[in-house]
C-alpha positions as CSV (number, residue, x, y, z in Angstrom):
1,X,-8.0,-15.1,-9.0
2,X,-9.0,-16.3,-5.0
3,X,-8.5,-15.9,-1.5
4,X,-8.0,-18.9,0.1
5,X,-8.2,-18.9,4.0
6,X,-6.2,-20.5,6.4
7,X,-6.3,-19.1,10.0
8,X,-8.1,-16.8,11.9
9,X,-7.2,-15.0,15.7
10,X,-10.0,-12.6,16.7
11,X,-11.0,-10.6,13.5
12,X,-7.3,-11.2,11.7
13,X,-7.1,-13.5,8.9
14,X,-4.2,-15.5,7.5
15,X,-4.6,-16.8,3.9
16,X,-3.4,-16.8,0.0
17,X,-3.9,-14.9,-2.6
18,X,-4.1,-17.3,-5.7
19,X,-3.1,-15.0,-9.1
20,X,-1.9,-15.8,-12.9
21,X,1.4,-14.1,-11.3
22,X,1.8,-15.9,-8.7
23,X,0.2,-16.8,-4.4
24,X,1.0,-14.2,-2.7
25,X,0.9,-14.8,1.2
26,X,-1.6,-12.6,3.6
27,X,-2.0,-10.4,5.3
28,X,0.5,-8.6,3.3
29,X,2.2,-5.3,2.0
30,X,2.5,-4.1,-1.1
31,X,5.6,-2.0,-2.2
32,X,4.7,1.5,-4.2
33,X,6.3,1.2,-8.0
34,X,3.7,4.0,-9.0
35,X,5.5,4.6,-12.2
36,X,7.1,0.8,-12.4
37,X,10.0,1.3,-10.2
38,X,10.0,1.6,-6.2
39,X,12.0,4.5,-5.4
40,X,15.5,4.1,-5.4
41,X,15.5,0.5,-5.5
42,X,15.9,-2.4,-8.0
43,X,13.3,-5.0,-8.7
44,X,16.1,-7.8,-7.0
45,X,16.6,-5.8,-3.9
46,X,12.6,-5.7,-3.6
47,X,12.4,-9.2,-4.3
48,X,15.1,-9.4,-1.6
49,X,12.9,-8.0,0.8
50,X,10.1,-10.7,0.9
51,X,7.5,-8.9,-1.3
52,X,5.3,-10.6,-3.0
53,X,3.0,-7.9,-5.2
54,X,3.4,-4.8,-5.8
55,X,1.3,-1.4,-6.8
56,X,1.3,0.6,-10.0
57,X,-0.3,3.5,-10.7
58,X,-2.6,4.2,-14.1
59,X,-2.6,8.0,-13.7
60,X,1.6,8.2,-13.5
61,X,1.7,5.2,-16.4
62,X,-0.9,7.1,-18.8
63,X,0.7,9.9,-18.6
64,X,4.4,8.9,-19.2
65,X,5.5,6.3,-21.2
66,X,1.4,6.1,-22.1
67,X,-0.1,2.7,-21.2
68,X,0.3,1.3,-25.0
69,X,4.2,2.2,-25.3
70,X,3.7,-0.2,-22.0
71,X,1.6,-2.8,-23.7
72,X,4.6,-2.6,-26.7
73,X,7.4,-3.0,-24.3
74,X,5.8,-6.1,-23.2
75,X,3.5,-4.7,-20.3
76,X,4.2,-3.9,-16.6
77,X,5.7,-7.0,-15.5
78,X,8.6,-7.5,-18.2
79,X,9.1,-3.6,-18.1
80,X,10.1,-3.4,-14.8
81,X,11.1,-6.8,-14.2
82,X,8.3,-7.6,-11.9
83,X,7.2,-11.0,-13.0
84,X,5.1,-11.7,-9.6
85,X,1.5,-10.4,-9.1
86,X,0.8,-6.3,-9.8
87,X,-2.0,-4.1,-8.6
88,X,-2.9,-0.9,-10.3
89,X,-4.4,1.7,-8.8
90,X,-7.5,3.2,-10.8
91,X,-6.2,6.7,-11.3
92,X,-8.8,7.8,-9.5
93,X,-7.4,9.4,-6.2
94,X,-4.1,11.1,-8.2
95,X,-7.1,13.2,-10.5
96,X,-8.9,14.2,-7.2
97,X,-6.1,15.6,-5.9
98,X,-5.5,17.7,-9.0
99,X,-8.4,20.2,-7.5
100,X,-8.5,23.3,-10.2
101,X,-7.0,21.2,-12.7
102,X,-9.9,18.5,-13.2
103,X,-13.1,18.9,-14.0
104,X,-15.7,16.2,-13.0
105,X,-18.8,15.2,-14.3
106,X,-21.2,11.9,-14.3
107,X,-19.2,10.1,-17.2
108,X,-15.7,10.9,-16.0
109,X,-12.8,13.3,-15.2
110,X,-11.5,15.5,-17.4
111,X,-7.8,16.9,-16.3
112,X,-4.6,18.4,-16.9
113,X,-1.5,16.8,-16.8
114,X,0.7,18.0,-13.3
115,X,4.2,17.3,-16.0
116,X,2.9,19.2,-19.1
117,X,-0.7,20.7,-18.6
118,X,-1.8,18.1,-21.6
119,X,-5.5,17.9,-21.4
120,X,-6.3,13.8,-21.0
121,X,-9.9,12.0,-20.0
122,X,-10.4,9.4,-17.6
123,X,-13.8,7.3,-17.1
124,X,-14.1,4.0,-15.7
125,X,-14.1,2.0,-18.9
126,X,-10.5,3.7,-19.8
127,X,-9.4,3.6,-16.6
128,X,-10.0,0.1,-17.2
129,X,-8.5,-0.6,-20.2
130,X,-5.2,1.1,-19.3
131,X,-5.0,-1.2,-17.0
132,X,-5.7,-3.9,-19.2
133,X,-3.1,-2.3,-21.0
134,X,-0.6,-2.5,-18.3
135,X,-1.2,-6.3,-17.8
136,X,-2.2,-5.1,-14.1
137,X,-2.8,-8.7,-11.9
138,X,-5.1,-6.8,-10.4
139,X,-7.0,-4.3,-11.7
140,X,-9.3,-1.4,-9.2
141,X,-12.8,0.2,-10.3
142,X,-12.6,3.8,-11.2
143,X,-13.9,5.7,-8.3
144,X,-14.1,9.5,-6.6
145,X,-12.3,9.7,-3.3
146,X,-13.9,12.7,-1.5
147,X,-10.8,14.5,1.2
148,X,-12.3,14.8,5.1
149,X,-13.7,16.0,6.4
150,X,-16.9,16.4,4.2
151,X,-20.5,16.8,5.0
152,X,-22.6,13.6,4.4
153,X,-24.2,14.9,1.8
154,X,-21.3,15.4,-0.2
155,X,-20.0,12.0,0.8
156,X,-23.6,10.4,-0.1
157,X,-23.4,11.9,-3.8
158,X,-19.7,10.9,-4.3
159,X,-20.0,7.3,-2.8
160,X,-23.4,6.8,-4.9
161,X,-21.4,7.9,-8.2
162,X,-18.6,5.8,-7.7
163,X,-21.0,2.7,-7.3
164,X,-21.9,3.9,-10.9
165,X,-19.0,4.2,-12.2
166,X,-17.9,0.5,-10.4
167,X,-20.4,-1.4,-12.8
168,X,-19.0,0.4,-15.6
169,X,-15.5,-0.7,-14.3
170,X,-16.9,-4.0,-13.9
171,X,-18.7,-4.5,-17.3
172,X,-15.8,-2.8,-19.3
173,X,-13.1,-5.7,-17.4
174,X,-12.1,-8.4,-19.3
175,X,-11.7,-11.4,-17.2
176,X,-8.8,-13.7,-17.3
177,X,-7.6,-17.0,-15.9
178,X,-5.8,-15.9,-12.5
179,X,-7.2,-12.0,-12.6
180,X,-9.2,-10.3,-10.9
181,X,-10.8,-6.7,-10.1
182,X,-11.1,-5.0,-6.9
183,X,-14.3,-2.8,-6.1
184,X,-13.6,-0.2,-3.9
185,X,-16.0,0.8,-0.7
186,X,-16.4,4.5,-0.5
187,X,-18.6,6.4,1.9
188,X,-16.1,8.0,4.6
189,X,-16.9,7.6,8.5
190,X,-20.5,7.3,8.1
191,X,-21.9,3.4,8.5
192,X,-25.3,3.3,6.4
193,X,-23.1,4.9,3.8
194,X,-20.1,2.3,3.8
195,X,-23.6,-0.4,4.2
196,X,-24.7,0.9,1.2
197,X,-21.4,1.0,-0.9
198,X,-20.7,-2.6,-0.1
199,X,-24.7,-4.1,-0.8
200,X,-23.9,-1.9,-4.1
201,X,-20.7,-3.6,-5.1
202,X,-21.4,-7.2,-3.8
203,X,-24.2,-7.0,-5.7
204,X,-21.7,-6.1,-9.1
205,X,-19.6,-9.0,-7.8
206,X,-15.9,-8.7,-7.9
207,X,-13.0,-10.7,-7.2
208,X,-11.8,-8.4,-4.2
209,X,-13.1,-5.6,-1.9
210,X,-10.8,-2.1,-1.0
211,X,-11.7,-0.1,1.3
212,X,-11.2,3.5,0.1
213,X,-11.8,7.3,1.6
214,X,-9.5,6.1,4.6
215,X,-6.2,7.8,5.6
216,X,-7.0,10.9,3.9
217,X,-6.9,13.2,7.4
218,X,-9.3,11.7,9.5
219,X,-7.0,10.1,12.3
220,X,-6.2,6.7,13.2
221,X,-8.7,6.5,15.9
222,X,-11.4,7.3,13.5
223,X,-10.2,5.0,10.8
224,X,-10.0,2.3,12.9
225,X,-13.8,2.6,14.0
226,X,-14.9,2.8,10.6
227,X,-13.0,-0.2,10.0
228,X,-15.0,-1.8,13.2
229,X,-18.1,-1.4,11.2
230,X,-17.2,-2.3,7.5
231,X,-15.0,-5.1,7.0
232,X,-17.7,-7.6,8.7
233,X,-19.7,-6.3,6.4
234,X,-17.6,-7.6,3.6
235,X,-17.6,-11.2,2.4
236,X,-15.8,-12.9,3.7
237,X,-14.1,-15.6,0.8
238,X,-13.0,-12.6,-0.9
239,X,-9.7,-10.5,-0.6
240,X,-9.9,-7.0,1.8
241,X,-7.5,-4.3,0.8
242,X,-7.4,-1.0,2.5
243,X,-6.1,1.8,0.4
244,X,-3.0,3.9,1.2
245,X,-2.1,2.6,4.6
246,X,0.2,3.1,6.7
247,X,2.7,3.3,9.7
248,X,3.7,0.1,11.5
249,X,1.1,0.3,13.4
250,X,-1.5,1.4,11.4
251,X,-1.3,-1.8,9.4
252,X,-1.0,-4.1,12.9
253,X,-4.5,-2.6,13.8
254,X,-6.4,-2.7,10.3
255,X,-5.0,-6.4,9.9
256,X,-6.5,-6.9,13.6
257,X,-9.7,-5.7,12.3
258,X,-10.2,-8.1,9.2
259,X,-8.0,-6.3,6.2
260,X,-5.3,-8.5,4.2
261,X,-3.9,-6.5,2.0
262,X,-1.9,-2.9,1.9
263,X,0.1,-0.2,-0.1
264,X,1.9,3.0,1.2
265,X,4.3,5.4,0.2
266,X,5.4,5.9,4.1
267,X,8.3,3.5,4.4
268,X,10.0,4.6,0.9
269,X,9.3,8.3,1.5
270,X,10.8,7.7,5.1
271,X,13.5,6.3,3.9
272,X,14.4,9.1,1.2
273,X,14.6,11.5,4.2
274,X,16.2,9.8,6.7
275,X,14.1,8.0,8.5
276,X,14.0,4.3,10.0
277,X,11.4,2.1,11.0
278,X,12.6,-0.2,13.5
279,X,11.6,-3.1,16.2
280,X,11.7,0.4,18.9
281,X,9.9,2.7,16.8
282,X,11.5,5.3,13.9
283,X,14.6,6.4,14.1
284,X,16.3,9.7,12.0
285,X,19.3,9.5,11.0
286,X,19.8,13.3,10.3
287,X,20.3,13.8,14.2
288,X,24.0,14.8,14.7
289,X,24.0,12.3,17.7
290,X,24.7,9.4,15.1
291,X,27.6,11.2,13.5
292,X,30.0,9.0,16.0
293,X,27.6,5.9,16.6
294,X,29.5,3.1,15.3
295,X,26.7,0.7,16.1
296,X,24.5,-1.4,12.9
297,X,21.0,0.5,12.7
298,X,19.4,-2.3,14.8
299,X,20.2,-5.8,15.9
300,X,17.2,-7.0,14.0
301,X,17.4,-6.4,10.3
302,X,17.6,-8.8,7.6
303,X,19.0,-6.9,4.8
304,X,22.3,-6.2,4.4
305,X,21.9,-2.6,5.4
306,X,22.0,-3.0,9.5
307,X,25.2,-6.0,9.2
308,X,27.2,-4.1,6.9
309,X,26.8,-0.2,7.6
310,X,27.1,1.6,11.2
311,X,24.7,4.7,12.0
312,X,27.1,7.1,11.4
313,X,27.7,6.2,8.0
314,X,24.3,6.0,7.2
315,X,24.5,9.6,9.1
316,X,27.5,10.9,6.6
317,X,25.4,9.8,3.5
318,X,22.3,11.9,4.1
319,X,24.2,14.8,5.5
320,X,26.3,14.8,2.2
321,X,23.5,14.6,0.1
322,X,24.5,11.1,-1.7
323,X,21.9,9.2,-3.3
324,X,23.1,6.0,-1.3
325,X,21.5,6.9,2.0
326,X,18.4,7.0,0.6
327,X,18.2,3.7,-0.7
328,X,19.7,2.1,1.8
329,X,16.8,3.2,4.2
330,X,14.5,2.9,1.7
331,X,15.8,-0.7,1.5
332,X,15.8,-0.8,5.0
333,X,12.4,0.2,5.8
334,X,10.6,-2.3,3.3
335,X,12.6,-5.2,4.5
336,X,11.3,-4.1,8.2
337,X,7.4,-3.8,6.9
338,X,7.7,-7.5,5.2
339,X,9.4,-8.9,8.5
340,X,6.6,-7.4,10.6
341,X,4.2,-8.8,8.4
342,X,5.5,-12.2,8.0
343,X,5.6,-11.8,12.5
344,X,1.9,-10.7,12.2
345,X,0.5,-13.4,10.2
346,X,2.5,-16.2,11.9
347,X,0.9,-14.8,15.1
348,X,-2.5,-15.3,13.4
349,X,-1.8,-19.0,12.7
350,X,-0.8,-19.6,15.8
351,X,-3.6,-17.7,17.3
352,X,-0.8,-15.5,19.5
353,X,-1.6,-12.1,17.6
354,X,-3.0,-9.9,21.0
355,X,0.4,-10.9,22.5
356,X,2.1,-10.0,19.8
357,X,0.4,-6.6,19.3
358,X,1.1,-5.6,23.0
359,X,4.9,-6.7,22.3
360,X,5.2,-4.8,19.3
361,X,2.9,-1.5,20.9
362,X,5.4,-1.6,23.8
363,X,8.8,-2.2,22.1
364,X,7.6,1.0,19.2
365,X,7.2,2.9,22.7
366,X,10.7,2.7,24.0
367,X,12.5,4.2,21.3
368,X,15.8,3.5,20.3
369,X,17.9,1.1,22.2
370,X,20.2,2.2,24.9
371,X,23.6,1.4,24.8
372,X,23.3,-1.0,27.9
373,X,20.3,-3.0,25.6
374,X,22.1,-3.2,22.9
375,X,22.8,-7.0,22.4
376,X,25.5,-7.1,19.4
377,X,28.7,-5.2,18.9
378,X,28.9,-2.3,16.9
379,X,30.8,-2.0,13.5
380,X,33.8,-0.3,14.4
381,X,36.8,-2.0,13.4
């Protein structure tokens, strides 16, 4: 598996991701299937939305249908009819957050199941091979993501035993034609600690870089100045992921600072409770003022959500509890993250992106268009 560069604009980069699966375009978004499906939606309907690789998640898979009923059922990709490139998350973050329920120690993580209570073990070499399991494109090191804030101290000794536990990862992968493994750079807000995460894994050698312990409460502003510092400290011929990121405009100012490659829940949890992203920021469609609005959900949408279905019906849905208003928004809203990333990175190639940025940072500003701006007509017949 590669990255192959094509453009750059500032500190954005514009390239392709060469996998077994499949080139996926940069900078780009990946859709959440944590336990092989994306909320509410079909694979086609994904597809539909200009995806081009999305996330699993080994924690959810182990635990239900286990990673070798997976492997029997013909892995990941043929389970959930996904035949394009799949990243699996390590496991790693879902245990942390278990707090009283897992116990950690130097070889691993011992935890209870959140379905069950079923006591189950993960380390880094079976993380690893439940991923191998899975048939994951991509495959991430086993690491401990620490919540902020924490004292540097308690990042230093986290960060340092993740770096462990990514050579394990590393030595217990089994490389493939068109795979790869991501190394993840841990360390929180504090620079010689991120310096020392990436010397650690660069020095391992994977065939990717994430950028983890971001997003976890510390602020955009903050995250964004960590990402000042780091990514030019990564290499730069190999992918950049950052981890569980974000809003629209979270992932317009990590791709301005050097990162290809993101996953979020945001836009399918949005959409599950009535929320829109659009072109004027989000828009919630519980608010009784659409009851009567017979307009499309914006003028700008290229799923069949925005030409075929007026506010107020999208309104009716979620106030009656019916499962279609869910994933029509969900549908919605991951259509709108591939169009804005298919706007970003032609801005990169063209070398427009700051324009672009100050467009989109003003239009999200406005809010929802007024009825004088509104440029079609609406749906009523």
């Amino acid at each position: 598996m590669t990255w192959v560069p094509e453009a750059t604009c500032g500190m954005a980069r514009a390239g392709h991701l060469h996998t077994r699966h499949g080139t996926v375009p940069t900078p780009t978004f990946m859709p959440v299937g944590t336990v092989g499906t994306v909320k509410g939606m079909t694979m086609d309907a994904v597809r539909s939305t200009g995806a081009g690789i999305v996330l699993g998640n080994t924690y959810h898979l182990m635990l239900r249908p286990t990673a070798d009923r997976v492997q029997k059922l013909g892995g990941l990709h043929r389970m959930m009819d996904w035949p394009g490139p799949i990243l699996t998350d390590s496991g790693g973050f879902q245990v942390m957050s278990l707090g009283a329920l897992r116990k950690l120690d130097e070889d691993g993580v011992t935890f209870r199941s959140h379905i069950d209570g079923s006591k189950h073990r993960l380390t880094p070499e079976i993380s690893t091979d439940i991923q191998f399991k899975l048939d994951a494109t991509i495959t991430m090191a086993f690491d401990e993501c620490p919540a902020l804030p924490a004292t540097p101290e308690v990042l230093r000794k986290s960060m340092e035993m993740s770096m462990r536990w990514a050579a394990r990862s590393r030595e217990a992968f089994v490389a493939r034609e068109g795979y790869g493994q991501f190394g993840i750079v841990q360390g929180g807000t504090e620079r010689d600690l991120r310096e020392y995460s990436i010397k650690a894994l660069t020095d391992i050698g994977f065939e990717g870089y994430a950028i983890g312990g971001l997003a976890v409460g510390e602020g955009q502003e903050l995250m964004f100045s960590t990402l000042d510092f780091t990514t030019p400290m990564l290499p730069q011929d190999k992918a950049r992921y950052l981890m569980g990121v974000g809003t629209p405009d979270d992932l317009l100012g990590a791709v301005m600072r050097g990162v290809d490659m993101f996953d979020c829940v945001m836009p399918s949890r949005a959409g599950r409770t009535a929320r829109a992203y659009t072109e004027r920021g989000t828009i919630n469609l519980r608010n009784a003022r659409f009851a009567d609005d017979t307009r499309p959900l914006t003028p700008h949408d290229d799923t069949p959500v925005a030409g075929r279905y007026s506010r107020a019906y999208l309104h009716h849905l979620f106030r009656a509890n019916e499962m279609l208003g869910p994933m029509l928004l969900t549908w919605h809203n991951l259509a709108y993250y591939q169009r804005l990333m298919r706007q970003i990175r032609a801005a990169i190639v063209d070398g427009t992106l700051d324009a672009l940025a100050v467009k989109l940072r003003e239009d999200w500003a406005k809010g929802d268009w007024t009825e004088d701006e509104w440029p079609m007509p609406d749906l009523a017949l």
